[in-house]
PyMOL commands that place a pseudoatom at each C-alpha (Angstrom):
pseudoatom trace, name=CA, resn=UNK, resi=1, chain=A, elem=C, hetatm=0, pos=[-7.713, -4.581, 13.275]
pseudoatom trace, name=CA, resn=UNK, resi=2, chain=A, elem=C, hetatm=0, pos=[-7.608, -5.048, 9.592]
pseudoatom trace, name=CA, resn=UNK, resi=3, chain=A, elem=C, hetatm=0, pos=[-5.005, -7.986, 9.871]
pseudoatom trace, name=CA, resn=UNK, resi=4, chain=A, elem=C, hetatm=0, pos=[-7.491, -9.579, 12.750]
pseudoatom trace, name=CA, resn=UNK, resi=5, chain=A, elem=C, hetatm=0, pos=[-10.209, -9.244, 10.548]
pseudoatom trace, name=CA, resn=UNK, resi=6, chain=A, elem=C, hetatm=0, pos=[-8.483, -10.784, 7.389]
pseudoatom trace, name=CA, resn=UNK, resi=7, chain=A, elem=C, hetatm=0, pos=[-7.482, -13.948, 8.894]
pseudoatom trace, name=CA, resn=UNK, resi=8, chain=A, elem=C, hetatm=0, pos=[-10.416, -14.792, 10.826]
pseudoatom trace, name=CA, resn=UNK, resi=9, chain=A, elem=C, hetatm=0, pos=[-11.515, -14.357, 7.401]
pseudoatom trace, name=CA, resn=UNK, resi=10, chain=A, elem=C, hetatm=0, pos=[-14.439, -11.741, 8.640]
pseudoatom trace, name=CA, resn=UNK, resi=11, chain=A, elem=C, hetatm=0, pos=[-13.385, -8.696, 6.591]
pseudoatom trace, name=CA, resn=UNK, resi=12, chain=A, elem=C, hetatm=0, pos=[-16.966, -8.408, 5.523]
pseudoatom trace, name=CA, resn=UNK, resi=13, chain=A, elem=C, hetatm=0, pos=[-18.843, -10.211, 8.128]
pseudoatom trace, name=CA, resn=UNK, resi=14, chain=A, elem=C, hetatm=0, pos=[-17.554, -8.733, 11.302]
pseudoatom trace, name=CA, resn=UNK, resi=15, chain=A, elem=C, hetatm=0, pos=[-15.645, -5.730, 9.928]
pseudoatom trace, name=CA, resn=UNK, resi=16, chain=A, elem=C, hetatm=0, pos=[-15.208, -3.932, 13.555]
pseudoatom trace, name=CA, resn=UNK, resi=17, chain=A, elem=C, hetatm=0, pos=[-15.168, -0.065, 13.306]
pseudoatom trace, name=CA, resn=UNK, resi=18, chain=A, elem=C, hetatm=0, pos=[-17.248, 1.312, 10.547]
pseudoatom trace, name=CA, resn=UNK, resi=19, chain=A, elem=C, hetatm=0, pos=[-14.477, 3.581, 9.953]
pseudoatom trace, name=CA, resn=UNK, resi=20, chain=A, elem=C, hetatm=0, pos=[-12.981, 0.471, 8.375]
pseudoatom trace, name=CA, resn=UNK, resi=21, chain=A, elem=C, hetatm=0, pos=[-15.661, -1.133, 5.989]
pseudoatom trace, name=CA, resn=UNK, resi=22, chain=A, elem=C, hetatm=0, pos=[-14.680, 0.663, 2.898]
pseudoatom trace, name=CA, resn=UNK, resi=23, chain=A, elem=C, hetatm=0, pos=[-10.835, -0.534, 3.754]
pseudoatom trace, name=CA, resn=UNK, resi=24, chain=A, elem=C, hetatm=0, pos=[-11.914, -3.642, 4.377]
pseudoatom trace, name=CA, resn=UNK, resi=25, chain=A, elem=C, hetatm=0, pos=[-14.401, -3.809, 1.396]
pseudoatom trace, name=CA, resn=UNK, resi=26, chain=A, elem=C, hetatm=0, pos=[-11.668, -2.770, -0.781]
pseudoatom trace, name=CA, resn=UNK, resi=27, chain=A, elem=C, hetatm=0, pos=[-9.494, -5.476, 0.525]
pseudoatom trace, name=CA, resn=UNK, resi=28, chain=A, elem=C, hetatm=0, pos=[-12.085, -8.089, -0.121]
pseudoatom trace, name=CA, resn=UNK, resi=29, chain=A, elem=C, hetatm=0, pos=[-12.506, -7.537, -3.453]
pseudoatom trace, name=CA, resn=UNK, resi=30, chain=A, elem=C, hetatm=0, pos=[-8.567, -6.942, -4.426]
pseudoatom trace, name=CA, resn=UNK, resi=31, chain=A, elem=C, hetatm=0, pos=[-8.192, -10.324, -3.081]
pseudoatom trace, name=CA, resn=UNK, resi=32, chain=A, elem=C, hetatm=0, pos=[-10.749, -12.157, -3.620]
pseudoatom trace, name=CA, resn=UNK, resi=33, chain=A, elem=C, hetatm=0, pos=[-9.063, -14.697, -5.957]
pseudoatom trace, name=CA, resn=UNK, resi=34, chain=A, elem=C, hetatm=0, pos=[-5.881, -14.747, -4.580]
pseudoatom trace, name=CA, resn=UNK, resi=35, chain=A, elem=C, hetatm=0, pos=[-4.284, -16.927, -2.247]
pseudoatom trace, name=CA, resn=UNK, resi=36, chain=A, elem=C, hetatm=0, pos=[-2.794, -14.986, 0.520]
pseudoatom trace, name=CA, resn=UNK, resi=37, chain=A, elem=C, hetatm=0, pos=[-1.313, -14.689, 4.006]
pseudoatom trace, name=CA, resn=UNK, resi=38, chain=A, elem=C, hetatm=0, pos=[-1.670, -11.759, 6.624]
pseudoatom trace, name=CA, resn=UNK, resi=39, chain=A, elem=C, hetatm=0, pos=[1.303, -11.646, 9.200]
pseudoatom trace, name=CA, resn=UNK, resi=40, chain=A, elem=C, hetatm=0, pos=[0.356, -8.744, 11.948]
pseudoatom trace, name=CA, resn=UNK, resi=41, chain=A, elem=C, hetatm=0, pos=[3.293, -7.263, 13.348]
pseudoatom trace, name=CA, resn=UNK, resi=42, chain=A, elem=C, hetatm=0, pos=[2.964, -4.720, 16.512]
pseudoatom trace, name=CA, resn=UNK, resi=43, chain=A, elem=C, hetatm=0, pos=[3.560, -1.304, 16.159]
pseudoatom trace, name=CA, resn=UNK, resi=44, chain=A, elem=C, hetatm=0, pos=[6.105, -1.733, 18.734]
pseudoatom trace, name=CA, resn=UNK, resi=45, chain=A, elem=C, hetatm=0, pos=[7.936, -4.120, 16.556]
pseudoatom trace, name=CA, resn=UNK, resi=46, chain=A, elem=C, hetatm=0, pos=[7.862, -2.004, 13.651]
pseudoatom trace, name=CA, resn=UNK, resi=47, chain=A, elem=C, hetatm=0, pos=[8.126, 1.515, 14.689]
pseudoatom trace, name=CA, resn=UNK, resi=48, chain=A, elem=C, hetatm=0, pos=[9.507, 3.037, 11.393]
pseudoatom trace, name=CA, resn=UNK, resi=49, chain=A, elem=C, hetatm=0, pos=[6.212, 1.299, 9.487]
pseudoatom trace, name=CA, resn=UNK, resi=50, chain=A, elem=C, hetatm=0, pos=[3.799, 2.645, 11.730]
pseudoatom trace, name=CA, resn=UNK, resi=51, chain=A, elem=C, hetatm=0, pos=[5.504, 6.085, 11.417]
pseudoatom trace, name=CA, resn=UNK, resi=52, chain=A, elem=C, hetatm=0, pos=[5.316, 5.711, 7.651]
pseudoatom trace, name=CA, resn=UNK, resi=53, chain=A, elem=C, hetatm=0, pos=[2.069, 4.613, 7.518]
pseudoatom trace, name=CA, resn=UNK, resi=54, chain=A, elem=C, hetatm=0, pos=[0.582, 7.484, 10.191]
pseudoatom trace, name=CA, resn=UNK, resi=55, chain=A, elem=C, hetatm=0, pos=[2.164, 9.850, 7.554]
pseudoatom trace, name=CA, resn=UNK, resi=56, chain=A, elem=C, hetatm=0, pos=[0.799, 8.151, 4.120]
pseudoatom trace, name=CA, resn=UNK, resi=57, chain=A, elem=C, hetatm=0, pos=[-2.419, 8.361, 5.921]
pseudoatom trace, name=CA, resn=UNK, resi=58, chain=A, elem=C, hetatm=0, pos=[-2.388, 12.112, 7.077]
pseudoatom trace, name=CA, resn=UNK, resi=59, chain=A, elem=C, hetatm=0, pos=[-0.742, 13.226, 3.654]
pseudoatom trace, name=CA, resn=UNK, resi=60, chain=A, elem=C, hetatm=0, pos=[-2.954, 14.579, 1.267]
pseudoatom trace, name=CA, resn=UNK, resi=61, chain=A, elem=C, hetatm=0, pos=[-3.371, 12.256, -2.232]
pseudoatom trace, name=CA, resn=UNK, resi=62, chain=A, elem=C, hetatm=0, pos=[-1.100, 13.623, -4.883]
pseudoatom trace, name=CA, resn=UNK, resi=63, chain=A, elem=C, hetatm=0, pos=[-2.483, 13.705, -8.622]
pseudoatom trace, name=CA, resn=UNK, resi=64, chain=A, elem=C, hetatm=0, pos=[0.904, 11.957, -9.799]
pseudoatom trace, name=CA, resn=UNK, resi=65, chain=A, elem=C, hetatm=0, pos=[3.506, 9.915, -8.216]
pseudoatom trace, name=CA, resn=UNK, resi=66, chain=A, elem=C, hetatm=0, pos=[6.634, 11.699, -7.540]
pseudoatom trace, name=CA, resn=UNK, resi=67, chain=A, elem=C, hetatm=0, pos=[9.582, 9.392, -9.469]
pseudoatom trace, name=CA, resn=UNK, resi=68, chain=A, elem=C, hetatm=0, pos=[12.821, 9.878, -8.158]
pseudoatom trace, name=CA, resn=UNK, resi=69, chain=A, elem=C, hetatm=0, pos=[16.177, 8.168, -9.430]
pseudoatom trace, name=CA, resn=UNK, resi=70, chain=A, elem=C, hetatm=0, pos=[19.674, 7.658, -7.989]
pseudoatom trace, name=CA, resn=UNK, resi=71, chain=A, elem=C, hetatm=0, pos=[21.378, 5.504, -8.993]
pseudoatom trace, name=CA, resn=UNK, resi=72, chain=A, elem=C, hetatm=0, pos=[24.384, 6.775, -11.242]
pseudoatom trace, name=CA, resn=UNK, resi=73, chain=A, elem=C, hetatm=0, pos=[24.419, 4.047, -13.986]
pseudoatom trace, name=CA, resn=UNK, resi=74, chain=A, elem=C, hetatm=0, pos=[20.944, 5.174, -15.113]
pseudoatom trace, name=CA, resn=UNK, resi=75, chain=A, elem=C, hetatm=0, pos=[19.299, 8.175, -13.960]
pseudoatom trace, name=CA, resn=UNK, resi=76, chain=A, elem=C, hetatm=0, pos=[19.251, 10.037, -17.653]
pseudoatom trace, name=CA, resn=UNK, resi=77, chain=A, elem=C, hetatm=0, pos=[17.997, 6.847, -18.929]
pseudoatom trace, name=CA, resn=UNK, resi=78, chain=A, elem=C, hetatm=0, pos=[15.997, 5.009, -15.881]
pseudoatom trace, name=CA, resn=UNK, resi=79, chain=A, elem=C, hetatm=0, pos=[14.543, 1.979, -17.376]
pseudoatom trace, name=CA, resn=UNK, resi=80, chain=A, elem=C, hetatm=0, pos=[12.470, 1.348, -13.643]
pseudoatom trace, name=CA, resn=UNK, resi=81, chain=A, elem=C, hetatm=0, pos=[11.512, 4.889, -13.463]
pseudoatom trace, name=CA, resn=UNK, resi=82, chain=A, elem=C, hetatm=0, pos=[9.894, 4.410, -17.258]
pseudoatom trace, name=CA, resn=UNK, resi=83, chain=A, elem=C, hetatm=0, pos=[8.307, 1.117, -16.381]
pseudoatom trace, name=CA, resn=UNK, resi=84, chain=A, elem=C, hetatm=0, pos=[6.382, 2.520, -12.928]
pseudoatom trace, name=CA, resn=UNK, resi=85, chain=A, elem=C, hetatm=0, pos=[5.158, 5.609, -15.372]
pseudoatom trace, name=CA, resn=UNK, resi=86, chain=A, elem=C, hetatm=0, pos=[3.947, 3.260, -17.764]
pseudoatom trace, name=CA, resn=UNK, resi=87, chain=A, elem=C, hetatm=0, pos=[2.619, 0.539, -15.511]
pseudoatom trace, name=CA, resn=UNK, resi=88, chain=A, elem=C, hetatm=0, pos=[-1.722, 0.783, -15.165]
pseudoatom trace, name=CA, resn=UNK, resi=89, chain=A, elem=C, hetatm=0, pos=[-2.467, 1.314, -11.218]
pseudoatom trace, name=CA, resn=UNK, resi=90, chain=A, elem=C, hetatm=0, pos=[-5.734, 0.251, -11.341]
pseudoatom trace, name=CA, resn=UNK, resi=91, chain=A, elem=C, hetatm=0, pos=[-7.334, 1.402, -8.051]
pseudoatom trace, name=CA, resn=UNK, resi=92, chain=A, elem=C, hetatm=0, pos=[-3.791, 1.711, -6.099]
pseudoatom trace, name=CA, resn=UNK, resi=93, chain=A, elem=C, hetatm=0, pos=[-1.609, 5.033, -6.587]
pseudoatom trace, name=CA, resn=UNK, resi=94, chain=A, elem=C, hetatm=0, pos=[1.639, 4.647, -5.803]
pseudoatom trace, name=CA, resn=UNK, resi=95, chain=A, elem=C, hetatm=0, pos=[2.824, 8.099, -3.706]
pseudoatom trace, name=CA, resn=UNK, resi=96, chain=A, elem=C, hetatm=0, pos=[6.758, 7.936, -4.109]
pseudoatom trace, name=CA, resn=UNK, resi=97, chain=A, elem=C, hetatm=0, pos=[9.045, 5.622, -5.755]
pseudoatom trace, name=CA, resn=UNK, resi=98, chain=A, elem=C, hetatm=0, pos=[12.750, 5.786, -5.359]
pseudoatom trace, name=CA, resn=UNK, resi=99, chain=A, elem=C, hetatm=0, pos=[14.969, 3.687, -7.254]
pseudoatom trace, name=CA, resn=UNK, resi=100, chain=A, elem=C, hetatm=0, pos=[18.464, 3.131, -5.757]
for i in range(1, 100): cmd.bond("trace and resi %d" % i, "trace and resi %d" % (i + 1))
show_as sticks, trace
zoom trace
């Protein structure tokens, strides 16, 4: 629904379910000077996403991100770990990074 809405360009307009206008409010503004594309790809197509996302939406919203490294050549020292815990969010929150 949100990727229908986006490219007929109708996020605030027509925004569907009223569930969805803060979403789609949200998305409005985060992109409103940016030059974009929205690709909608079935759930069927992309079963692991949709489980992912059904899961990022039922989990509760952690006060931190949970930073997690593994690769060998730099997990006393992780230089991407140290970037993401430095980096300013803004309105996003990033649940779990893992750097490989």
């Amino acid at each position: 629904i949100v990727a229908t809405a986006a490219q007929e360009g109708s996020l605030l307009h027509n925004p569907g379910h009223w569930s969805l206008r803060p979403i789609l409010a949200d998305l409005a503004e985060a992109t409103r000077r940016m030059h974009y594309s929205i690709i909608k790809i079935g759930r069927e197509a992309n079963k692991v996403a949709d489980k992912l996302a059904k899961q990022a939406r039922q989990a509760p919203i952690p006060s931190s991100c949970l930073y997690s490294c593994e690769a060998l050549g730099h997990s006393q020292n992780c230089i991407v770990q140290m970037a993401l815990q430095n980096f300013q969010w803004g309105m996003f929150c990033p649940i779990s990074v893992l750097c490989l």
